[in-house]
N, C-alpha and C positions, 0 to 999 in steps of 0.2 A: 532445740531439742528439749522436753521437757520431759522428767523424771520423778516422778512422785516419791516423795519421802513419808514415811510412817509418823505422826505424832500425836503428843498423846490429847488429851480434850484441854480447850483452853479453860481460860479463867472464866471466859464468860459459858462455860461448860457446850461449849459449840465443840465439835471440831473440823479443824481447820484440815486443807490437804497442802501441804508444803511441797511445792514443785521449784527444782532445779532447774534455774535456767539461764540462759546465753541472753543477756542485755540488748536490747533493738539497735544502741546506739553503738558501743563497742566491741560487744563481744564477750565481754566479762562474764564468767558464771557465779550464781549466787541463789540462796535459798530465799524465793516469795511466799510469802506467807505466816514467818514467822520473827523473834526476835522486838516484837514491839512490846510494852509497859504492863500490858494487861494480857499477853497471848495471843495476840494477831498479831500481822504483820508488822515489821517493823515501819512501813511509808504511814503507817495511821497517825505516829506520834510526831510525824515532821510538821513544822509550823504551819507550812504552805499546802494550799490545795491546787492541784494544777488536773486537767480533765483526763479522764482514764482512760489507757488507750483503745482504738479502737479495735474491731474484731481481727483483722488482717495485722495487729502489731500485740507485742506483747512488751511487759515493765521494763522499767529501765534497772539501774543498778543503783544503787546509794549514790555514789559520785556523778554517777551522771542526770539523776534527777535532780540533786542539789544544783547542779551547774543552769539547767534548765529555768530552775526556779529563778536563779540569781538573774540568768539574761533575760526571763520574763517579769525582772522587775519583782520578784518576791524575794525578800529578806528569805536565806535558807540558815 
C-alpha cells in the first residue's frame, strides 16, 4: 500500500514525494523517498548500487537492502 507523505522541497530544490510503504521482502513499513544527506532518499547514500526494482515490485527496507547487498557480494 502506498501513502504519500507531504514534504517540503529538497536541498536540490526538487521536490520529492515521500511514499509510505510495506518492504517487497518483509513487510516492514517505512518512508521512500526521504532521510538521505542532501534530501533524497535515504538508499542514494548507501555505498552499494544494486538494480531498481522492477515495475510489478517496489523498494525494500533499510535492513533488507543491506542484507541483499551483503549476499550479493557488496560491502553494505
Amino acid at each position: 500500500m502506498v501513502e504519500p507523505v507531504e514534504r517540503p522541497m529538497s536541498a536540490a530544490n526538487v521536490e520529492l514525494q515521500i511514499r509510505r510503504i510495506a518492504c517487497a521482502r518483509c513487510g516492514a513499513t517505512f518512508d521512500c523517498g526521504n532521510g538521505g544527506r542532501d534530501g533524497g532518499c535515504w538508499c542514494a547514500d548507501e555505498s552499494y548500487r544494486l538494480p531498481v526494482p522492477g515495475a510489478d515490485q517496489d523498494c525494500l527496507c533499510p535492513q533488507c537492502l543491506r542484507r541483499l547487498a551483503f549476499v550479493s557480494g557488496q560491502s553494505a
